[in-house]
C-alpha positions in Angstrom: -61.9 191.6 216.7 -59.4 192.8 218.8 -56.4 191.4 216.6 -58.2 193.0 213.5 -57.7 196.5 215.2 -54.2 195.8 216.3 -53.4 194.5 212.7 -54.9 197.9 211.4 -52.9 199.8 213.8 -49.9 198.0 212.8 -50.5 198.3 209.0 -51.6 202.3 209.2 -48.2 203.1 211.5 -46.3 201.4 209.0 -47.7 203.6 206.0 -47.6 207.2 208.4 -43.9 206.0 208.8 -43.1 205.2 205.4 -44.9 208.6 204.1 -42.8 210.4 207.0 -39.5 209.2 205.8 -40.2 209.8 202.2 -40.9 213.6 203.4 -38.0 213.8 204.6 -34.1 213.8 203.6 -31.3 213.1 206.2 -28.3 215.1 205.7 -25.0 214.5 207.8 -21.9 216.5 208.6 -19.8 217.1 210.9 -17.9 217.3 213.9 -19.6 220.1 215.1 -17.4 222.9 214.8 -15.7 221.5 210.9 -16.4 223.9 208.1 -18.6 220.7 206.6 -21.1 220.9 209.9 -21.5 224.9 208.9 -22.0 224.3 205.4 -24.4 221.2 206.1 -27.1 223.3 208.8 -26.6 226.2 205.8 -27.7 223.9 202.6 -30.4 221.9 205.0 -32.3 225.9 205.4 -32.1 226.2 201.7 -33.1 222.8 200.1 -36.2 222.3 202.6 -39.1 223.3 201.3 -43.2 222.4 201.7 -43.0 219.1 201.1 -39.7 217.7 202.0 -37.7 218.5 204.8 -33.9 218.4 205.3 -32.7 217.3 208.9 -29.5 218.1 209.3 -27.8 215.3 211.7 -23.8 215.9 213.3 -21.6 213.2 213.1 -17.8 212.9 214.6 -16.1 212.9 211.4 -16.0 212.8 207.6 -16.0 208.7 208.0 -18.8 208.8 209.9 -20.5 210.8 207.0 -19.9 208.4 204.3 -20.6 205.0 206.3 -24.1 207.0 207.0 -24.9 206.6 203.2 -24.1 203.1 203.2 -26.1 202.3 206.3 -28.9 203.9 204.9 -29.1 206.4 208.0 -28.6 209.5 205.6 -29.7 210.6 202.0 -26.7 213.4 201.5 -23.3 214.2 203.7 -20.9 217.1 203.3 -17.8 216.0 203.6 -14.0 216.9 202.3 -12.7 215.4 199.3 -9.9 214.2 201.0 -12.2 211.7 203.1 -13.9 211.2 200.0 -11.0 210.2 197.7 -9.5 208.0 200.4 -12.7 206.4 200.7 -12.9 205.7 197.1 -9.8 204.3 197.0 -9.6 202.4 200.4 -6.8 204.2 201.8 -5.9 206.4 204.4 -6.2 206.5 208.3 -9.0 208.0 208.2 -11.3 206.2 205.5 -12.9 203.1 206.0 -11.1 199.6 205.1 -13.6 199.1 202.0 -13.4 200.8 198.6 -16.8 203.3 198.7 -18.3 203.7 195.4 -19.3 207.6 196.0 -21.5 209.6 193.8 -21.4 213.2 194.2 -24.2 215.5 194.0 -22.7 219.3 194.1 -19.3 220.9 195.1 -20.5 223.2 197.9 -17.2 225.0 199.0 -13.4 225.3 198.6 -10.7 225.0 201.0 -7.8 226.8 199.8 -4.2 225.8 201.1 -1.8 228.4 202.1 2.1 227.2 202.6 4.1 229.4 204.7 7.6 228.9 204.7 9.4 229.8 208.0 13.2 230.1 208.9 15.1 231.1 211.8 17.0 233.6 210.1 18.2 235.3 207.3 16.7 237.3 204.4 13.3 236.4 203.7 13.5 237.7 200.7 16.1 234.5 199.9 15.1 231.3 200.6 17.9 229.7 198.7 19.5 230.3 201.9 18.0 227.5 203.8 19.6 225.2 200.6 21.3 222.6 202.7 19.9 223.5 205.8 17.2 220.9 207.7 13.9 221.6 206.7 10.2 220.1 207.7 7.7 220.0 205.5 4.8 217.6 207.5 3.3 214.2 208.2 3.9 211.7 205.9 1.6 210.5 203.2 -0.2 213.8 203.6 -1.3 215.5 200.6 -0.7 219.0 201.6 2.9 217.4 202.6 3.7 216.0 198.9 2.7 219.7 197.6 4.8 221.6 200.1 7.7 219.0 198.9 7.0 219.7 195.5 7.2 223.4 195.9 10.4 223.4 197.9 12.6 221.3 194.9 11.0 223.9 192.5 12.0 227.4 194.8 15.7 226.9 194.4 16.1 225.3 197.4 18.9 222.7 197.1 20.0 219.7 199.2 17.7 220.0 202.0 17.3 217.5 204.7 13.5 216.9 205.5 13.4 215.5 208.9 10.2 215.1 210.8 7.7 213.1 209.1 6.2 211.6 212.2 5.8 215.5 214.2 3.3 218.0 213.9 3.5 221.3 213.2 3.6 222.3 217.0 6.8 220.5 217.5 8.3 221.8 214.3 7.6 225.5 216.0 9.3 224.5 219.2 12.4 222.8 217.0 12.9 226.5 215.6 12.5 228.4 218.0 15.4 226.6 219.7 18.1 226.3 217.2 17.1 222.9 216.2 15.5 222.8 213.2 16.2 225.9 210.1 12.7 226.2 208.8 9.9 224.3 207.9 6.8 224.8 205.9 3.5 224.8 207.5 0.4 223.9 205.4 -3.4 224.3 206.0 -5.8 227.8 206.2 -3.6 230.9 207.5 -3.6 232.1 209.9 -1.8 228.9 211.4 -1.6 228.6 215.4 2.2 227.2 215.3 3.3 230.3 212.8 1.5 232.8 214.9 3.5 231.0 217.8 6.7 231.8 216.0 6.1 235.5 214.9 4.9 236.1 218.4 8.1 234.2 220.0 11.2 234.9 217.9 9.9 237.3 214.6 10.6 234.1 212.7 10.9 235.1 209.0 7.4 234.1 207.1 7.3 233.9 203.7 4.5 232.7 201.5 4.8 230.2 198.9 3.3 229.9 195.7 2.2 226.7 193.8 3.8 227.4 190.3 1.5 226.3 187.1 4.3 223.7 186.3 3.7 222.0 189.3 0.4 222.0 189.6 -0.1 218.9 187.1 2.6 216.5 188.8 0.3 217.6 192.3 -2.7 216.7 190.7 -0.9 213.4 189.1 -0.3 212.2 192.8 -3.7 214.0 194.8 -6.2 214.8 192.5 -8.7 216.5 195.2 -6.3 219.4 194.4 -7.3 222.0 191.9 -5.9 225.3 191.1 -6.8 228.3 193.5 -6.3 232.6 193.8 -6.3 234.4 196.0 -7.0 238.2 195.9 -3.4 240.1 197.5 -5.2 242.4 199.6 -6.1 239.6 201.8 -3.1 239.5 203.1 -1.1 242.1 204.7 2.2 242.7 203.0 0.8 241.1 200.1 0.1 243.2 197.1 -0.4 240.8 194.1 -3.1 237.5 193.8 -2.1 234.3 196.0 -2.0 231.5 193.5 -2.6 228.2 195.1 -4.2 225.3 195.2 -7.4 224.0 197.2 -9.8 221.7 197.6 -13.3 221.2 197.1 -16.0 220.9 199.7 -18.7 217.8 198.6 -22.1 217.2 198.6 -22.4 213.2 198.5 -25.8 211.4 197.4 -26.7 208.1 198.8 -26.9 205.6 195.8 -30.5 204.8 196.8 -31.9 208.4 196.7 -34.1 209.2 193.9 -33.0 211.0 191.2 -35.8 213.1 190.3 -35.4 214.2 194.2 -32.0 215.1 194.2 -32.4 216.5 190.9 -35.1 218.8 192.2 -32.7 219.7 195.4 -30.1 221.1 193.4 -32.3 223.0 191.6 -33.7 224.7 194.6 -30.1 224.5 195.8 -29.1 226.7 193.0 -32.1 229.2 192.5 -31.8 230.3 196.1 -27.6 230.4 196.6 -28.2 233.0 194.0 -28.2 235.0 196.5 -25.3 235.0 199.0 -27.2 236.3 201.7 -29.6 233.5 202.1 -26.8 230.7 202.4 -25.1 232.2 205.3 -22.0 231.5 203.6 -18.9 233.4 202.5 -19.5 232.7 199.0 -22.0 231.8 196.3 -22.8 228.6 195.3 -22.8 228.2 191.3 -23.3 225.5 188.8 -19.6 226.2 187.8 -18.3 225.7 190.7 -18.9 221.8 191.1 -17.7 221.4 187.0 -14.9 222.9 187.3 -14.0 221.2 190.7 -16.2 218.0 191.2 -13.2 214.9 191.5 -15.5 211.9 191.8 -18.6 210.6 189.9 -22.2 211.7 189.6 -25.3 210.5 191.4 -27.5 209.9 188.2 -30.0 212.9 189.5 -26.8 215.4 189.5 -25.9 214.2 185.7 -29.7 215.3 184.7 -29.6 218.4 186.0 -25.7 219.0 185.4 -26.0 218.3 181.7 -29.0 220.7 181.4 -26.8 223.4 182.9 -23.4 223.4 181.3 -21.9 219.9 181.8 
């Protein structure tokens, strides 16, 4: 009799758990302070609703993210589409040694690139002048690195020496502000620490470069996670015309396994509700368009559905 209890136990646990799960969705992000941990705790308040709840867990990186949805630990991550192309592809430092076949559920934010060119000296107004000077333009094999490269051959700049490719952008500050190096260009979302260090230090000339139309396909032919971006001018101070730029899109990933009727009633109640800026918590709103004009990687089958009812 006793065993025929414990049996019952057993069998009604394994059902409560089982219902519990299906109740709930697991989304991951992080590290905690990223711009993809903000934007996960922000989209798990807006898809929960009665009957499914959205726990929002923090991992230590983007990696950590993805391997979640193959583990099975997780139903969504937010992650940058750098981690998520190298992923794809099986490259990287950062991505895991296995090709991940990622499906995509919504773009959920843009991180625009800003290249700031600075020099020792001279009129900022001419950067020809730094044409056969020595010039750093960042790490190697880093995408924001290939676009700063491909701006500087397109400025007028001529015969440079790029030097550097193993520093970072703190040592390229210290290498100009003593007479070692003649400028460099610093990539990433202004203001940056090192260039504040070199206004503050020496009044090091700071000029902001644009990403021409021309270059942008030959970018795009060697990183596509890059798509074009402006900026409004009053953003900036001296700056009286739009920024044009490039960034790259934030990503709502689905695991494989997740149902698509689910997912395709999250984004739904994704979209309804980032109608409203003030509900996401977020500098911007959420559209539809957003994710076809900038989605890079395939859809989860429950995105298609509701994509292709909405514009696709």
């Amino acid at each position: 009799m006793k065993s025929k209890f414990l049996y019952l136990f057993i069998l009604l646990w394994i059902l409560y758990a089982g219902e519990v799960r299906a109740g709930q969705l697991v989304l991951v992000a992080g590290p905690g302070t990223s711009d993809t941990a903000r934007i996960g705790h922000a989209l798990a308040a807006l898809l929960a609703d009665g009957s499914t709840a959205v726990k929002t867990v923090e991992s230590g990186s983007d990696t950590e993210s993805i391997e979640s949805l193959f583990s099975g630990s997780a139903d969504l991550a937010v992650v940058d589409s750098l981690s998520a192309y190298e992923a794809a592809l099986g490259i990287g430092t950062s991505s895991p040694a296995e090709k991940r076949a990622l499906l995509a559920a919504a773009v959920v934010g843009l991180s625009a690139e800003h290249f700031l060119l600075a020099g020792s000296g001279g009129d900022k107004k001419d950067i020809t002048a730094l044409s056969g000077k020595i010039i750093y333009l960042g790490p190697e094999n880093d995408p924001s690195t290939y676009a700063a490269r491909t701006i500087i051959l397109s400025s007028g700049i001529e015969s440079f020496s790029e030097v550097g490719k193993d520093w970072d952008y703190d040592t390229a500050a210290e290498l100009i502000i003593d007479g070692s190096l003649d400028g460099a260009v610093f990539s990433g979302i202004a203001p940056i620490d090192s260039v504040s260090h070199l206004t503050s230090t020496m009044g090091a000339n700071i000029v902001l470069l644009g990403v021409p139309d021309e270059k942008l396909v030959s970018i795009r032919d060697q990183w596509p996670i890059w798509f074009p971006c402006v900026i409004p001018g009053k953003d900036y101070p001296a700056v009286d015309r739009p920024y044009e730029t490039i960034a790259r899109p934030i990503l709502l990933l689905a695991a494989q396994g997740l149902d698509k009727k689910t997912l395709t009633a999250l984004l739904s109640r994704l979209f309804e509700k980032a109608a409203d800026p003030a509900l996401t918590g977020l500098p911007y709103p959420l559209t539809e368009s957003m994710t076809l004009t900038y989605c890079p990687i395939p859809f989860h089958p429950g995105a298609a559905d509701y994509f292709t009812g909405h514009g696709r």
